[in-house]
N, CA, C and O atoms as a CHARMM CRD file, in Angstrom:
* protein
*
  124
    1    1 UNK  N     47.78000-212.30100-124.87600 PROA 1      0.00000
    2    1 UNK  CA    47.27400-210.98300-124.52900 PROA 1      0.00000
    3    1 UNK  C     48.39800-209.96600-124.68800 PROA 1      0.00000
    4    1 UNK  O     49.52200-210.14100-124.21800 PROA 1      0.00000
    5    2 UNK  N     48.02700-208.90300-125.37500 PROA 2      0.00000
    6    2 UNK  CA    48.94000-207.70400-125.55400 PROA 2      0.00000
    7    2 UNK  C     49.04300-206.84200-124.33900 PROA 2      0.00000
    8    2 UNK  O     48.46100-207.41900-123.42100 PROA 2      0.00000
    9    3 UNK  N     49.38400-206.06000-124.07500 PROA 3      0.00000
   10    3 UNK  CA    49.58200-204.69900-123.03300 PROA 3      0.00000
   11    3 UNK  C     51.07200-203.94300-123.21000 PROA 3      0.00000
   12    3 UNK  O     52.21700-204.33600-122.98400 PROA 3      0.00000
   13    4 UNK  N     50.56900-202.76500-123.68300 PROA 4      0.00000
   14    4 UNK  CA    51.22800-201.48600-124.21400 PROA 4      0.00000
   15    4 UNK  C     51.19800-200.44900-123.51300 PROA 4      0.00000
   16    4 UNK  O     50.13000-199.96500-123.13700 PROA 4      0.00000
   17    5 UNK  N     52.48800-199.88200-123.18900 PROA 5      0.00000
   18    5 UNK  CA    52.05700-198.93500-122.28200 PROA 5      0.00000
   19    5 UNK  C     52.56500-197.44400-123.49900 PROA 5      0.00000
   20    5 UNK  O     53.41800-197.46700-124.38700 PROA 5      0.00000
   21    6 UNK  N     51.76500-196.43300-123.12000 PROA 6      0.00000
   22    6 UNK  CA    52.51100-195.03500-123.94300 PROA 6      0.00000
   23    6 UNK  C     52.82000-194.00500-122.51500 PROA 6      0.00000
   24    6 UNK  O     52.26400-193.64100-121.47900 PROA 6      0.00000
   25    7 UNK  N     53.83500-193.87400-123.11300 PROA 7      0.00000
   26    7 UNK  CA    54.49500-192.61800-122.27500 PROA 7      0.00000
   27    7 UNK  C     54.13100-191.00000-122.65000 PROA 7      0.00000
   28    7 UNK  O     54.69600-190.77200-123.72000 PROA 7      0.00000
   29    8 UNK  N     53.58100-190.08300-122.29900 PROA 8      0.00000
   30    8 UNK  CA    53.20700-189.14200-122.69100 PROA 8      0.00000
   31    8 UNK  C     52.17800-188.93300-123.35700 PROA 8      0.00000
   32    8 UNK  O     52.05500-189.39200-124.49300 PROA 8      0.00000
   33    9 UNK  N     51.11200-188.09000-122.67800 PROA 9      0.00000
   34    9 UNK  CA    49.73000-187.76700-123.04400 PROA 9      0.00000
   35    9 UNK  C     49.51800-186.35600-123.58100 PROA 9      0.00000
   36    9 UNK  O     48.78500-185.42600-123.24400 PROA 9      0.00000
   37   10 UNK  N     50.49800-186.54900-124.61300 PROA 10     0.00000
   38   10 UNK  CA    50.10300-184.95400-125.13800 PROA 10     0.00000
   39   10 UNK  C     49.26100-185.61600-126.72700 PROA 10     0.00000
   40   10 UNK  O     48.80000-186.75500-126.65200 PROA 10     0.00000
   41   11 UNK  N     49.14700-184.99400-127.80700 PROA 11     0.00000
   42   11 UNK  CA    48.13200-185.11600-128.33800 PROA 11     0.00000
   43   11 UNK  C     48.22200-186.80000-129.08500 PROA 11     0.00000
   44   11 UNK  O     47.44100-187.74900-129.01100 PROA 11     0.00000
   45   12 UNK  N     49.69900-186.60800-129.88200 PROA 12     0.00000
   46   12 UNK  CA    49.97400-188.08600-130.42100 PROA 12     0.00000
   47   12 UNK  C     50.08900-189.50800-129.05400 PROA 12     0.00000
   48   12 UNK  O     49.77600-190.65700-129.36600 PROA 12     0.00000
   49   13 UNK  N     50.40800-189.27800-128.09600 PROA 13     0.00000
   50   13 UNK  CA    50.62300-190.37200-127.12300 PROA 13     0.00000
   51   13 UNK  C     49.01300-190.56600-127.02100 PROA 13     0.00000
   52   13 UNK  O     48.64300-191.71700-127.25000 PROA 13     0.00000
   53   14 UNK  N     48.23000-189.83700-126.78400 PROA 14     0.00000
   54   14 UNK  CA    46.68300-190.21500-126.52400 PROA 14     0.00000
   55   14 UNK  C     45.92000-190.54500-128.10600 PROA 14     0.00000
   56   14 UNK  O     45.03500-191.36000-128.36400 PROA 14     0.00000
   57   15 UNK  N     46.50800-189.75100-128.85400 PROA 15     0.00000
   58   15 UNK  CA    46.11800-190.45600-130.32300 PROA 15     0.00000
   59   15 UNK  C     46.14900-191.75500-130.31500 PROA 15     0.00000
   60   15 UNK  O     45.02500-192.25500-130.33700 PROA 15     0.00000
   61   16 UNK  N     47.23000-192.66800-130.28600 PROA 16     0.00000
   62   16 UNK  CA    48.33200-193.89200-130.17600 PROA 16     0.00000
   63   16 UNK  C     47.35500-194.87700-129.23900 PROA 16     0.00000
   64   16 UNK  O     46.93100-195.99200-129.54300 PROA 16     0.00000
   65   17 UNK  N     47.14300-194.17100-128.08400 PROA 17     0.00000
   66   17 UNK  CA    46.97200-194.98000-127.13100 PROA 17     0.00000
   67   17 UNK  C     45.36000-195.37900-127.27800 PROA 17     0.00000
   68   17 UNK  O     44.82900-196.34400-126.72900 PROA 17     0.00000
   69   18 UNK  N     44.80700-194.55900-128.01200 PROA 18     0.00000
   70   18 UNK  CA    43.02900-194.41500-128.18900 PROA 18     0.00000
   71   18 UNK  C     43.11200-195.36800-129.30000 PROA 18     0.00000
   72   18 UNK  O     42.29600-196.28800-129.35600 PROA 18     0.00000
   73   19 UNK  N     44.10100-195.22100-130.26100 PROA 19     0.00000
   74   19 UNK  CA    43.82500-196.41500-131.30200 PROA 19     0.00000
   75   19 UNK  C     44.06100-197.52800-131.24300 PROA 19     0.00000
   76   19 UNK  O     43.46800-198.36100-131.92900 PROA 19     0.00000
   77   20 UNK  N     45.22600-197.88300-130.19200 PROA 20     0.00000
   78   20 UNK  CA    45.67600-199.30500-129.81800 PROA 20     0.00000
   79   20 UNK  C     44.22000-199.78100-129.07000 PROA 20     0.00000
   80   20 UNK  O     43.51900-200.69100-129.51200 PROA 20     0.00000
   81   21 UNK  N     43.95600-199.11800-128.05500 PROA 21     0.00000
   82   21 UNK  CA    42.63300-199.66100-127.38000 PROA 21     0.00000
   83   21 UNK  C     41.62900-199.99400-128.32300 PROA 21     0.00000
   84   21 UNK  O     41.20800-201.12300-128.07100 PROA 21     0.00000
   85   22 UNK  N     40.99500-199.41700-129.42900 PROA 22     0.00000
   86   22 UNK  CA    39.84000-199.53800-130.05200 PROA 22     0.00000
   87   22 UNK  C     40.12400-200.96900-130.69800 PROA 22     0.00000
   88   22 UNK  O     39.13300-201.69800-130.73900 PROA 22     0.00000
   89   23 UNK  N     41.23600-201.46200-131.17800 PROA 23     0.00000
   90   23 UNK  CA    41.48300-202.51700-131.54500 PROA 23     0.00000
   91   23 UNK  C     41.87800-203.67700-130.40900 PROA 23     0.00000
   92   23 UNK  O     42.48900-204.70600-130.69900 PROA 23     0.00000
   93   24 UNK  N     41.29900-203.23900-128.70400 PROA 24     0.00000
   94   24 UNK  CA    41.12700-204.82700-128.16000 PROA 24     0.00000
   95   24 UNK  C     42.34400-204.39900-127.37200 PROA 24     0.00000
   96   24 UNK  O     42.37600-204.77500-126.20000 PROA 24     0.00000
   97   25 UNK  N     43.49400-203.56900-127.89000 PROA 25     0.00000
   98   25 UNK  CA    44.61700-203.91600-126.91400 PROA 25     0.00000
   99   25 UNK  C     45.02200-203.03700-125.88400 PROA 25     0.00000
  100   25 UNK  O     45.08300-201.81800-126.04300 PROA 25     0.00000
  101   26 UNK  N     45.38400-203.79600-124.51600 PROA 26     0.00000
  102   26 UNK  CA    45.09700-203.64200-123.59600 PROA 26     0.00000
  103   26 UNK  C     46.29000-202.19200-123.14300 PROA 26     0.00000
  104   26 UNK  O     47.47200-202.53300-123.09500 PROA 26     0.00000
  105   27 UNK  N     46.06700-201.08400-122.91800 PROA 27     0.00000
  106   27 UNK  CA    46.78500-199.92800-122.81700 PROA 27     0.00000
  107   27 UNK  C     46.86900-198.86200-121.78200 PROA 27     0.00000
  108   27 UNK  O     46.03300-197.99200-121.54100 PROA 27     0.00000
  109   28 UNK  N     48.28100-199.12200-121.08100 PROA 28     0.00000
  110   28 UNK  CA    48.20700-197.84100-120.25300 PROA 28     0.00000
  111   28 UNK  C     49.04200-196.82500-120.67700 PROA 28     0.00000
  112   28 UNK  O     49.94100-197.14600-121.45500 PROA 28     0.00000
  113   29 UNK  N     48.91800-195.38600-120.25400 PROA 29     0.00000
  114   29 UNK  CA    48.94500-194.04800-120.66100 PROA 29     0.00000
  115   29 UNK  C     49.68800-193.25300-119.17500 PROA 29     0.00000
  116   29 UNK  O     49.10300-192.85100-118.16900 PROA 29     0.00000
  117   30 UNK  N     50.45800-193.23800-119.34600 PROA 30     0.00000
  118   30 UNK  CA    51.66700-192.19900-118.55700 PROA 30     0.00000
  119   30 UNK  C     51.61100-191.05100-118.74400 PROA 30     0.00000
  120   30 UNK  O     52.17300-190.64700-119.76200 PROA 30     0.00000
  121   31 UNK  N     50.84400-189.93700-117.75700 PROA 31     0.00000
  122   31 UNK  CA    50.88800-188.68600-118.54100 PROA 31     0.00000
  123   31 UNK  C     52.28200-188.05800-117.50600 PROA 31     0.00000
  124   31 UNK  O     52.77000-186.95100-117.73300 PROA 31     0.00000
């Protein structure tokens, strides 16, 4: 099991983080 975290929710960190998820992997988002 993967889990990725992104740091910063400005437009690319939520870009990043929306595409890692759609592909299954498991992602948290630090705004």
């Amino acid at each position: 099991m993967v889990k990725v975290g992104v740091v910063g929710g400005g437009s690319w960190g939520t870009t990043i983080a929306n595409h890692m998820a759609l592909k299954g992997i498991n992602v948290d988002l630090w705004v």
